[in-house]
C-alpha positions in Angstrom: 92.8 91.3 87.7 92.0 93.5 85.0 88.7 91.5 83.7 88.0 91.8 80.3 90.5 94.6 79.6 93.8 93.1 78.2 96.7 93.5 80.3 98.5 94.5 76.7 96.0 97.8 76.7 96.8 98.7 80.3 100.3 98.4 80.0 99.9 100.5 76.7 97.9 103.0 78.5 100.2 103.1 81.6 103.4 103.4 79.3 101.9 106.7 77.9 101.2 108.5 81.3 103.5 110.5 83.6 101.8 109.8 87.3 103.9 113.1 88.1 101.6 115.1 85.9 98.4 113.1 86.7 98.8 113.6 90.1 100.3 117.0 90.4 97.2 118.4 88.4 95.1 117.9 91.7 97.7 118.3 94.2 100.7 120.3 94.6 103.9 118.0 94.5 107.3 118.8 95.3 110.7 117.4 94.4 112.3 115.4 96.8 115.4 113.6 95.7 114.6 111.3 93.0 111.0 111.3 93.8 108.1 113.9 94.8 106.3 114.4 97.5 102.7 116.4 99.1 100.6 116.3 101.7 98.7 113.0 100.9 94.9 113.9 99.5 93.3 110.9 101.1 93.7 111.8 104.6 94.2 115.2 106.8 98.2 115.8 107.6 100.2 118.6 108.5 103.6 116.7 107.6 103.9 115.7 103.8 104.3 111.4 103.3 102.7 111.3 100.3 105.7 109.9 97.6 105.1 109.5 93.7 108.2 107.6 92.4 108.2 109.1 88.5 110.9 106.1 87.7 108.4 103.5 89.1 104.8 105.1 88.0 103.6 104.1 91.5 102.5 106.6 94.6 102.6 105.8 98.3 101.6 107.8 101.7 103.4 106.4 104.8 100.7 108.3 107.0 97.5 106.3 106.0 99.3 103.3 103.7 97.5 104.3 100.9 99.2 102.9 97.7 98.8 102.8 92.9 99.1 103.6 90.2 97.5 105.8 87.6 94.5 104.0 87.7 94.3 103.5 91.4 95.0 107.3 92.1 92.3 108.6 90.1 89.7 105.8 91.2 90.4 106.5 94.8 90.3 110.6 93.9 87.4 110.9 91.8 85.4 107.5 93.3 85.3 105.9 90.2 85.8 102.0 89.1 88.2 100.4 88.0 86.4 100.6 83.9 86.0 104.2 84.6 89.2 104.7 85.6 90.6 103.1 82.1 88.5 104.2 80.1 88.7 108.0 81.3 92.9 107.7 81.0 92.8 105.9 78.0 91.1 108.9 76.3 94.1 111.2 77.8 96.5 108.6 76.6 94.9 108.2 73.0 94.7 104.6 73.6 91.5 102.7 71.7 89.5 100.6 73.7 88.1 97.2 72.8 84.3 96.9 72.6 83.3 95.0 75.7 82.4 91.4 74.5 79.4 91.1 77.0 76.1 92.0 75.0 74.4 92.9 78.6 77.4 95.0 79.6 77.2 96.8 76.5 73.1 97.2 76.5 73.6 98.7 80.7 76.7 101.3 79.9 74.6 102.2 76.3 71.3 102.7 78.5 73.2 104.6 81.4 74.8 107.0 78.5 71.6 107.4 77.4 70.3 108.5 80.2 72.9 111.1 81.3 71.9 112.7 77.9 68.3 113.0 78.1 69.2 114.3 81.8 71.6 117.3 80.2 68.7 117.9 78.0 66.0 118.2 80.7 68.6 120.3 82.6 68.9 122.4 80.0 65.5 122.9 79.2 64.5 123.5 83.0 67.4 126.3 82.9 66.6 127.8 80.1 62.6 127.7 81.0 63.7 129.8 84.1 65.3 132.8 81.8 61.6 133.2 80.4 59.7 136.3 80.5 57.0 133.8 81.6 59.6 132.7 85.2 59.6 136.1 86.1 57.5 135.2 89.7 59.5 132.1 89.8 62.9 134.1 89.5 61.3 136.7 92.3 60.4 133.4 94.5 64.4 132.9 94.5 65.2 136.2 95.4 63.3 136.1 98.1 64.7 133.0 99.2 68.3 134.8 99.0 69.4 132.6 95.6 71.5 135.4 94.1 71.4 135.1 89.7 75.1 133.8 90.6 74.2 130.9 92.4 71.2 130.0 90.9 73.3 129.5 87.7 76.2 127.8 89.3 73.6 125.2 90.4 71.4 125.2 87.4 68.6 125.7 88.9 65.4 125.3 86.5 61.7 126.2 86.1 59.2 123.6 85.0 55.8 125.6 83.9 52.6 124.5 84.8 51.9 122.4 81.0 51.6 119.0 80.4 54.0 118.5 77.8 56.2 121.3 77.7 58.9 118.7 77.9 58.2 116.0 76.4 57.8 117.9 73.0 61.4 119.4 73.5 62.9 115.8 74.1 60.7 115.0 70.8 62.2 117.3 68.9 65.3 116.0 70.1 64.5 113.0 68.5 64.3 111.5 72.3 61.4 108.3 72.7 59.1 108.6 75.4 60.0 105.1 76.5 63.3 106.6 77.6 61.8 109.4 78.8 60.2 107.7 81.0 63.3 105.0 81.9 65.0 108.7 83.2 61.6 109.5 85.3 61.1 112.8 83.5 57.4 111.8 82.0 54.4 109.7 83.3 51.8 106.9 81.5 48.5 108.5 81.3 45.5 106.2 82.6 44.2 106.6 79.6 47.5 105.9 76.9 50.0 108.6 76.4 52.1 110.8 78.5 52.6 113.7 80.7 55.2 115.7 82.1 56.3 114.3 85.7 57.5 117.7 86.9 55.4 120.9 86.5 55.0 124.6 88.4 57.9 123.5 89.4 61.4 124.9 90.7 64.1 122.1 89.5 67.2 121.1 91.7 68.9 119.1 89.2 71.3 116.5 90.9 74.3 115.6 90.0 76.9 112.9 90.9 80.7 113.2 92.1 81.5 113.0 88.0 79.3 116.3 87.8 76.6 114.0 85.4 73.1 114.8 85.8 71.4 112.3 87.2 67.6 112.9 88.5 65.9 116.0 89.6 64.3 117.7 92.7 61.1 120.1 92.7 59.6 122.5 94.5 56.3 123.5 94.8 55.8 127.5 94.2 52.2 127.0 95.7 51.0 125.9 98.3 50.0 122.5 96.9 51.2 119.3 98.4 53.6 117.6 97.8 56.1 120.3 98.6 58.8 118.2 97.1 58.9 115.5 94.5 62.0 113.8 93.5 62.9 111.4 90.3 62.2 107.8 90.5 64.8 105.3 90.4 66.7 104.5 87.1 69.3 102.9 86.3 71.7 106.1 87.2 70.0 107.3 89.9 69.2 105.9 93.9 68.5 108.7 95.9 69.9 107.3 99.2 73.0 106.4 97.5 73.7 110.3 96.4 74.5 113.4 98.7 73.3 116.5 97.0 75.6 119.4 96.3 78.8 116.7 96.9 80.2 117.4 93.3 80.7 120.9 94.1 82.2 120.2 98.2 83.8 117.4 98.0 87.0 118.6 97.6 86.3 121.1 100.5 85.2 118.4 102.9 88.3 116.7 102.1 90.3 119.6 102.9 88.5 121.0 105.5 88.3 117.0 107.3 85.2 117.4 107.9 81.1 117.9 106.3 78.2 119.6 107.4 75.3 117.2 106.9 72.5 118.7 106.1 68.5 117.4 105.0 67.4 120.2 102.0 68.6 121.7 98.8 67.7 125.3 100.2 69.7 124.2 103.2 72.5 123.4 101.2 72.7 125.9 98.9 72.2 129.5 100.9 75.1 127.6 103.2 77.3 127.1 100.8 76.6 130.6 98.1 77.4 132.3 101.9 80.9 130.5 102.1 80.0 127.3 103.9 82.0 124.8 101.5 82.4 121.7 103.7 78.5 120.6 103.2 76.1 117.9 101.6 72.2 117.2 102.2 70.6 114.3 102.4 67.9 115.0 100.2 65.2 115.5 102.6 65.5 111.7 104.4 67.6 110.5 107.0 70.9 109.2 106.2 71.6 106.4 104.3 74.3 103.7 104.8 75.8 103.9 101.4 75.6 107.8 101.7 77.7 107.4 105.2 80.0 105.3 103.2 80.2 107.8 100.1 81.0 110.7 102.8 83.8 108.6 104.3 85.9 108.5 101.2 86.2 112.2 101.7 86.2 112.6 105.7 86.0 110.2 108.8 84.4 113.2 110.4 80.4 114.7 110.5 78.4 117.7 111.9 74.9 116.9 111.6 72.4 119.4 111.1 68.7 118.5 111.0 65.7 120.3 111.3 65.0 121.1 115.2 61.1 119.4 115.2 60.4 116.1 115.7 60.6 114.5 112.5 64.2 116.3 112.5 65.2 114.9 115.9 63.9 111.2 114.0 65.9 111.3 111.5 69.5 111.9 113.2 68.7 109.4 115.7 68.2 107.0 112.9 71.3 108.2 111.4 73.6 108.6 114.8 73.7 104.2 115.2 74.7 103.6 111.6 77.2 107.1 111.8 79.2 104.8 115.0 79.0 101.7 113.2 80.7 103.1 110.3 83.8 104.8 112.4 82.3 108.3 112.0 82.8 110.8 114.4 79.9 113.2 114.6 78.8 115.5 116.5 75.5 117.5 115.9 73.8 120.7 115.9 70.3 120.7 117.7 68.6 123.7 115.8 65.5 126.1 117.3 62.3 124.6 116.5 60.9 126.0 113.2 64.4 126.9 111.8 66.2 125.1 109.5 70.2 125.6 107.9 68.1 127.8 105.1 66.4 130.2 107.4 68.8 130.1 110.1 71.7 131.9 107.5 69.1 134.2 105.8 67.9 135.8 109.3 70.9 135.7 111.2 74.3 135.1 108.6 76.9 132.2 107.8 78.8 133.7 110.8 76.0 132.6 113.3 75.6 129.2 111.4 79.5 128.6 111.8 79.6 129.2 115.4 76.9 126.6 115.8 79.1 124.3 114.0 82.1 125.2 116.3 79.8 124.6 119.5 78.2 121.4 118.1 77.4 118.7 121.1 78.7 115.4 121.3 76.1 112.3 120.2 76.2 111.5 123.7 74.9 114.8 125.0 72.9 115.0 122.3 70.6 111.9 122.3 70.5 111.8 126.4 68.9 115.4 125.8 66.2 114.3 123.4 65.4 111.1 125.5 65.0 113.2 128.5 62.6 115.6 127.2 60.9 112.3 126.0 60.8 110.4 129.6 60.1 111.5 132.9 63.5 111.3 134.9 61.8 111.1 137.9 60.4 107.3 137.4 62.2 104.3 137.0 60.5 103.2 134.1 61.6 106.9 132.3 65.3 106.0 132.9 65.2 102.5 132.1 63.6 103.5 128.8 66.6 106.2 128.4 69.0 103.8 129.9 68.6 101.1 127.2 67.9 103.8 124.8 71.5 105.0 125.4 73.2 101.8 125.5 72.5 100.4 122.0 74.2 103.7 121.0 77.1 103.0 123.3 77.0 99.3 122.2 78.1 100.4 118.4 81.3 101.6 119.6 84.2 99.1 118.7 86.6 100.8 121.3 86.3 99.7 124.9 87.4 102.8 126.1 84.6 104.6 124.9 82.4 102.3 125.9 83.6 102.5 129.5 83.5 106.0 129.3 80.2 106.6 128.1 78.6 104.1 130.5 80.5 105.8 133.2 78.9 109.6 132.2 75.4 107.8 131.9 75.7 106.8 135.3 76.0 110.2 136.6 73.3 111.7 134.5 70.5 109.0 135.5 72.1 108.3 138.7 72.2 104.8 138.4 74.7 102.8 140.1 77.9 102.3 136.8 77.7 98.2 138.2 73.9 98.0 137.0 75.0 100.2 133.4 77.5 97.9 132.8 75.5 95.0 133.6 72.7 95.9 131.4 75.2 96.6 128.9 76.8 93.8 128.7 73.6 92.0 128.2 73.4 93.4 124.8 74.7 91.5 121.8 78.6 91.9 121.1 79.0 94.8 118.5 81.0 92.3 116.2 82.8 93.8 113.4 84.2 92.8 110.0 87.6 90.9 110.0 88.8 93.7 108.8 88.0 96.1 111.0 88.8 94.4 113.8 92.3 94.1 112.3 92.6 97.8 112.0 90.9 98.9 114.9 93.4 96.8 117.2 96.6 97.7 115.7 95.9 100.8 113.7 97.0 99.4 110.3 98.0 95.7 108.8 100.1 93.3 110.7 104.0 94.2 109.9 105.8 92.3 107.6 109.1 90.7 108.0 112.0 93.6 106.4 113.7 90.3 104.9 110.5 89.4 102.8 110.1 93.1 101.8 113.6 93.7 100.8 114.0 90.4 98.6 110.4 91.8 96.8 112.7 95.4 96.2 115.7 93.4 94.9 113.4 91.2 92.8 112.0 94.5 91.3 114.5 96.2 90.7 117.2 93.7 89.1 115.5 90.9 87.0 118.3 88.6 87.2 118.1 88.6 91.1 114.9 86.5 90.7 116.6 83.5 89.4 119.1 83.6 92.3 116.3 84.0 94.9 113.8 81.8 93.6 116.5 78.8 93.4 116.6 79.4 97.3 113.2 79.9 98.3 109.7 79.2 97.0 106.5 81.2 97.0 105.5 79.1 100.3 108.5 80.1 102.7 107.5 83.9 102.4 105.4 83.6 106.0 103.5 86.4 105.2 100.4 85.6 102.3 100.5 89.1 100.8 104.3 88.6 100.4 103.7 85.2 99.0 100.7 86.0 96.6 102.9 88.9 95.6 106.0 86.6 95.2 103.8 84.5 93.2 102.4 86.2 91.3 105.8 88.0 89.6 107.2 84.4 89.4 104.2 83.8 87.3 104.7 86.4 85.2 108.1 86.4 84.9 107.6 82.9 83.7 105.8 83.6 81.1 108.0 86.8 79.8 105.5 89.5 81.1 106.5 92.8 82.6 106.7 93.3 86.5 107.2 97.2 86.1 105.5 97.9 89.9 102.8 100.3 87.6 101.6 97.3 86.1 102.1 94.7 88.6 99.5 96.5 91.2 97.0 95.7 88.5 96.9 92.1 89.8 95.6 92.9 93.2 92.5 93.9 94.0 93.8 94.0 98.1 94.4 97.4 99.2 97.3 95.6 101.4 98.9 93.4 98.6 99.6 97.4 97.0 100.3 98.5 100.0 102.9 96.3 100.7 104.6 96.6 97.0 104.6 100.0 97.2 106.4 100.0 100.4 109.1 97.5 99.1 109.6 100.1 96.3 110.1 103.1 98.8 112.4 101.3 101.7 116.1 102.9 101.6 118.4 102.4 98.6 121.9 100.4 99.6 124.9 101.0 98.1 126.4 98.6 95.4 128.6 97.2 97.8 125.8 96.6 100.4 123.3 95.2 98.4 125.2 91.3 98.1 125.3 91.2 101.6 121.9 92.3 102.1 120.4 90.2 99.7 122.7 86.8 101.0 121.3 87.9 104.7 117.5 88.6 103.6 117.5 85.2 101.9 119.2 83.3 105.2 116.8 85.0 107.4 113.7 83.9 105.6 115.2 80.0 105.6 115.4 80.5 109.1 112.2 81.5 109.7 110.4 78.5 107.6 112.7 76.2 109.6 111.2 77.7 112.9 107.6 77.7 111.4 107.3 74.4 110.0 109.5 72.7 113.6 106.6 74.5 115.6 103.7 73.5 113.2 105.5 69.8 114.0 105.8 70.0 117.4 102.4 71.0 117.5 101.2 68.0 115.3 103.4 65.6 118.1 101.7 66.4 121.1 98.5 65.8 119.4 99.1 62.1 118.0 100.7 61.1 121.7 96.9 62.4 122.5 95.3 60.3 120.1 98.0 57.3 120.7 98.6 57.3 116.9 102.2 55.7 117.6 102.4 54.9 113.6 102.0 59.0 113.0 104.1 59.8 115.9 107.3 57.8 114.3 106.9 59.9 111.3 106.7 62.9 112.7 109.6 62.8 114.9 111.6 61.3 112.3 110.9 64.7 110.1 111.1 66.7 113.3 114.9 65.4 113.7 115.9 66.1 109.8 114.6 69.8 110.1 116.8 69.8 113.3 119.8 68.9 111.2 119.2 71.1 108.5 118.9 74.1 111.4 122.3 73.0 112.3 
């Protein structure tokens, strides 16, 4: 549901939209018929199945299933929640919103506003400190690092001088208290009382998130001084392993291009990308994150890894490969010459080098058996049974059993060890168990199928009110056999009941279940009948479904039989064939 937004507002804010225009301002749409239609923006097709019905307000893709509204479209396009979602189109609609009635609500979204503020001011600050006559080494240091004026702009990069409290008394005179300076992470507690700048002979990186806010800061050290980098502490806006750096300016290139370049620095982001490289995020100097893996996926199911080529490089993508499988990633990486990274590898030898390396990337596979080799000596037993079980709780994370076989099959050959003792070792290993709902997915590629009958009767009841009088005097919420029809049956019977709308825009507001949209978008999209046809179809969908809770609940019964003539319940048993019979004669 909704929460604590009233479903009068939403439908207000929905009722003053045009999906049509929402959606065509980030994707090209074309007429088709009564709807429109474009190659859907949440996954990679060549053949357009992305529909947006302009009568119903809703949008489906009958590639990946992927179903909404207004709301739904822009939270699954720019990752926002559901809140964000509102509140951003209630400002295009001109619809006020309520104060939120929660005082700790209010006092988190007042503190995280505040915070993106003092951030815009620090970023301009650090910008405008790099314009100086005082920068002008700092401004050479980028040259020389191939950050053209253009770029360095585009990112807004900063300079932080070598003072104490150069910013602290420009957020002063911005009437900005140190206490939340210091809940942003810009200024530090002197032993002593007081304050001083965190940041200073600095270069700034300023990060921002997918909604282009500023949201904490990286440094660079002009000296030789150590650390190299220092990075904000965590606030209340910022986590650094749940951001990608440079994914507000790619993201839409990764989506389109099906795939990102994963790489660890900012340098190694951004001399990739000013030379053309679009399709690329960095890590932010650490080895992947799992909510950074899961940020990447909303954009691509597909990774290039490309880590530094020492040891502490080679680390931190085998860290990262495990969690890259687990999440249904498929990757592939790029082992780089020792003492080269991304950065220096396009400034010596150009973009075009870089992109063949990206094009000739080895599998994971390949990959990790390489680095394990060069680790253990091949030649003893003890080196391949480290490499062995090394390579197996990789192989392990796979899901698909074909893989699996596969992979323990090309291990064989490269240890040469017998594929019987592989596959005995790894079946030794704990099951990779997923969720439910992967497991649902991975075996049959999407959810269950739904009976047509139920689907159609969910159309009719749509699109004619007075149909659901008619079908609910035959059937009840609990003969649809599918839950997502029923919950969805039930819940427009609710509101019907109570003299709501069940305009499909507003309906999909009631589930939080990508399916339960899913399916009520689907009902909304399935062939129009003519007049004459729809009677028929309605009479037949309605019979079939009777038919169908007839056969359910005689099976449910027989199976209840044979277990009291187990138990020798003979009391139970009498009942139960007595209501086995009268289904029979209502079959008849």
């Amino acid at each position: 549901m909704a929460g604590r937004i009233p479903e009068n507002i939403l439908e207000d804010i929905l009722g003053r939209l045009d999906l049509v225009e929402l959606i065509s301002g980030y994707i090209p749409l074309k007429k088709s018929g009564r709807n429109f239609k474009a190659n859907c923006p949440f996954h990679h097709e060549k053949t357009a199945s992305f529909m947006v019905s302009p009568d119903r307000q809703i949008y489906h893709c009958f590639g990946c299933g992927e179903s909404g509204n207004a709301f739904k479209f822009l939270m699954r396009h720019e990752r926002m929640d559901f809140p964000e979602a509102v509140e951003l189109l209630a400002k295009k609609a001109g619809v006020n919103l309520p104060k939120q009635d929660s005082p700790e609500v209010s006092r988190a979204a007042s503190l995280s506003s505040q915070l993106y503020k003092v951030n815009e001011l620090a970023v301009s600050f650090y910008e405008n400190n790099l314009y100086a006559e005082s920068a002008a080494a700092t401004r050479e240091y980028l040259s020389k690092r191939g950050i053209s004026p253009k770029t360095a702009k585009e990112f807004h990069l900063g300079f932080a001088a070598s003072g104490w409290d150069h910013l602290i008394n420009f957020l002063r005179l911005k009437n900005i208290s140190l206490a939340l300076m210091e809940k942003a992470g810009l200024i530090l507690p002197k032993e002593g009382g007081g304050y001083y700048d965190r940041f200073r002979n600095r270069i700034i990186f300023p990060v921002f998130d997918i909604r282009l806010r500023p949201i904490g800061f990286g440094a660079r050290v002009l000296d030789k001084s150590l650390p190299k980098y220092l990075n904000s502490p965590e606030t209340p806006v910022y986590t650094k392993g749940r951001n990608l750096f440079g994914l507000n300016l790619s993201k839409d290139c990764i989506r389109d291009a099906d795939s990102a370049i994963i790489v660890e620095g900012y340098l190694d982001f951004i001399i990739p990308y000013q030379e053309g490289i679009k399709n690329i995020v960095a890590s932010q100097g650490t080895a992947l994150t799992l909510e950074q893996i899961r940020l990447l996926k909303r954009y691509t199911n597909k990774a290039v890894m490309v880590y530094d080529g020492d040891t502490a490089g080679q680390i931190a993508t085998l860290r990262s490969l495990d969690m890259l499988i687990e999440e249904g990633m498929n990757v592939k990486i790029v082992p780089l010459p020792k003492g080269l990274d991304p950065d220096a590898l396009v400034r010596l030898k150009g973009a075009a080098s870089f992109k063949e390396m990206i094009d000739q990337a080895a599998g994971l596979f390949d990959y990790k058996l390489e680095v394990l080799k060069s680790r253990h000596d091949m030649k003893e037993a003890h080196g391949k049974s480290r490499i062995a079980s090394e390579m197996l709780l990789t192989i392990n994370k796979f899901d698909n059993a074909i893989l699996r076989a596969e992979y323990s099959k090309r291990l064989s050959e490269e240890i040469n060890i017998p594929e019987n003792c592989i596959l005995e070792e790894l079946n030794k290993l704990k099951p990779n168990t997923l969720p439910q709902e992967k497991l649902s997915s991975s075996i049959a590629g999407s959810t269950p199928l739904i009976n047509p009958a139920e689907k159609m009767l969910i159309k009719f009841m749509l699109e004619e009110k007075e149909l659901i009088e008619k079908i609910m005097g035959e059937l009840e919420p609990a003969d649809f056999q599918d839950t997502r029809t029923a919950k969805v049956v039930s819940i427009m019977l609710d509101l019907f009941s109570r003299g709501k709308s069940i305009a499909p825009s507003l309906l999909l507001n009631y589930f939080s279940e990508d399916d339960a949209s899913q399916l009520l978008c689907e009902s909304i999209f399935m062939p129009e009948l003519l007049e004459e046809e729809r009677e028929k179809a309605l009479n037949d969908c309605i019979r079939r479904i009777k038919v169908e809770r007839l056969k359910s609940r005689r099976e449910r019964l027989h199976v209840q039989i044979k277990s009291a003539q187990s138990s020798g319940d003979e009391k139970r048993l009498s009942g139960l064939i007595r209501e086995f019979h009268e289904l029979i004669k209502k079959g008849d």
